[in-house]
C-alpha positions, 0 to 999 in steps of 0.5 A: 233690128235697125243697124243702118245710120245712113245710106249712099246711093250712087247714081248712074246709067246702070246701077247694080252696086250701091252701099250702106254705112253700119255700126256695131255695138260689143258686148263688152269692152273689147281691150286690145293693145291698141286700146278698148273697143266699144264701137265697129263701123263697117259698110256693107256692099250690095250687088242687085242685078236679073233678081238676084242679089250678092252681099259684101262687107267693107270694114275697118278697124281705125287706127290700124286699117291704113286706108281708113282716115275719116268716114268722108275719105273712105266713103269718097273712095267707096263712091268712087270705086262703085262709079266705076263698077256700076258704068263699066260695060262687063259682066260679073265674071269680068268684073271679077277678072278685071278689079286690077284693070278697073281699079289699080289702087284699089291694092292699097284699099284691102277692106274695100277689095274684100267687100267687092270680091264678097259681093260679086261672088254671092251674086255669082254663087249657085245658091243662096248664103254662098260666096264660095261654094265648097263643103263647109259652105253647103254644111257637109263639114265644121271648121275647128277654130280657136277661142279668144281670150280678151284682154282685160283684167286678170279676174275677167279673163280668168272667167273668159277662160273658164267659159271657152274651156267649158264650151269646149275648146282645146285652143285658146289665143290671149291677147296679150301685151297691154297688163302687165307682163307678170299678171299676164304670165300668171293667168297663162300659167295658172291655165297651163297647170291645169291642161297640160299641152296635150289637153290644150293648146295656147296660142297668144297675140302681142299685136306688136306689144312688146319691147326689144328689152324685154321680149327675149326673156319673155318668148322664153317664159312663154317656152316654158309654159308650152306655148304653141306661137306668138303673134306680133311679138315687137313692132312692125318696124323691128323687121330686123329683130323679128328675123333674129326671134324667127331664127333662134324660133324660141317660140314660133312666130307668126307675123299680122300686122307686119303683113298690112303695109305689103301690097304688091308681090315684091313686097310680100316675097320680100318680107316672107324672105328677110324675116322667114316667120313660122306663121303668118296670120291672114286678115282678108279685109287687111291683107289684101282682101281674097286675092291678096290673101290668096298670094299670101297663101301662095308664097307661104306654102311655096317657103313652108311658112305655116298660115291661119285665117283670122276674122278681124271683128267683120260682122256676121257678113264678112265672117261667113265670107271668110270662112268659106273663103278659108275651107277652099284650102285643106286646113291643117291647123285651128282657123282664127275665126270669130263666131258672130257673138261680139255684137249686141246686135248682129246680121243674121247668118248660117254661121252655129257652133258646136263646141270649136267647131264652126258650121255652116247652113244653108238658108231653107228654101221651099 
């Protein structure tokens, strides 16, 4: 398997970081609100220093990750940050401690953030496949993840369902907010008749899809079919409307993509304060990569806000960074990780699944 189209090699005094360009093809066509995908760049962070070796994933998904323009201006930046990690006289441990110091605005390059924390903290893992080490990582303990039901047209996501049910999920998340709302309610409707919530429980993804005309009636219809929460019901520029829908908590709201433009404490304590979501939904490669999401995690729980961390279409790489990242917490609800099956081609990983249950092996030794 050949994923690589091009490297960059930055070359200084001491080079321990150096990156690669990758694209990943899906399986099928990706429909969200936003459009379809077919195509997923990413770059992948590599970490060689004393014979061991630690791996990071940038990636992006245009026309929703900010600081992602071109490939020229996202590289130029990529370049720029690993100069300075490669020149800079510190260990692993102080690079580590010291992103913020060496890099102020890298803040606002989440995706990038999260490929430099993935990668030094595999180098700096005990074993092999790890970037943190905890129970899931080692295999001790599975994490219970919800399936995803793509957009697309209501014969094919009738069939999505039928597979993920079959496979033996008890929660599915639609994305919905791009057919129209009636063929949409319908297939939703037609699945609650036959698993009651007791048996399944439905969570759906408007990724900002809705108007303000007609979201009212429609968390309302939503209600009646027992669903669990909604994320992104309206656009991220209706804050004042989200804290309204948050209030009267007609279905529990989650908040995405009104977490990306938030960088700094201040903007983040802002935004939890005004809007006061049920849930907030926690991309690292968008909201600020591991440390940014820890905060996240941080303030939600100091307001009991309910959160989940969600993959957003990383590689095999990055979703096993994500999901070890998400077992350093006691997880009380259904985590929003892929399972490294969108792809034709993928990096191999520790990652199997059985039934919901996401695992975790180590790689053999010996």
């Amino acid at each position: 398997m050949v994923l690589l189209q091009f490297s960059k090699v930055v070359q200084t005094m001491d080079v321990r970081f150096t990156f690669q360009q990758h694209e990943l093809v899906f399986n099928f066509p990706a429909g969200t609100s936003r459009g379809v995908l077919s195509k997923k760049k990413l770059w992948i962070i590599t970490l060689n220093r004393l014979g061991k070796k630690g791996v990071g994933e940038c990636s992006i998904i245009e026309g929703l990750s900010p600081e992602y323009i071109n490939d020229f201006q996202y590289e130029s930046k990529l370049i720029e940050v690993i100069k300075i990690l490669n020149q800079a006289p510190l260990s692993e441990v102080e690079l580590l401690d010291s992103l913020d110091l060496l890099i102020p605005d890298l803040l606002y390059f989440p995706s990038i953030r999260f490929g430099v924390e993935c990668a030094l903290r595999s180098w700096l893992a005990p074993i092999d496949g790890m970037v943190f080490d905890n129970a899931f990582a080692r295999g001790e303990y599975s994490i219970k993840i919800n399936g995803l039901i793509w957009m697309g047209s209501p014969d094919w996501m009738q069939l999505q369902v039928e597979k993920k049910i079959n496979e033996g999920y008890s929660v599915l998340k639609f994305k919905i907010g791009a057919l129209d709302w009636k063929q949409e309610h319908d297939i939703i409707r037609q699945v609650r008749n036959r698993f009651g919530p007791e048996l399944l429980t439905i969570r759906v993804d408007a990724n900002g899809g809705f108007t303000r005309t007609k979201i009212r009636q429609i968390l309302n219809e939503l209600k009646d079919l027992g669903v669990h929460s909604i994320e992104q019901p309206v656009s991220v520029h209706e804050n004042e409307l989200l804290s309204v829908l948050c209030k009267e908590a007609v279905v529990p709201i989650a908040l995405d993509e009104s977490l990306i433009s938030c960088h700094t404490i201040a903007e983040k304590v802002a935004l939890l304060d005004r809007v006061s979501p049920q849930f907030i939904i926690l991309k690292p490669s968008l909201h600020g990569g591991i440390s940014g999401v820890q905060t996240w995690i941080e303030l939600a729980i100091e307001r009991g806000i309910g959160w989940w961390m969600t993959s957003a279409l990383e590689s095999n790489i990055g979703l096993t960074a994500i999901a070890q990242f998400a077992a350093e917490y006691p997880l009380t609800l259904p985590q929003g990780l892929g399972t490294g099956g969108l792809f034709l081609k993928n990096f191999k990983c520790g990652l199997s699944l059985n039934k919901d249950q996401l695992m975790h092996h180590l790689p053999a030794h010996g």
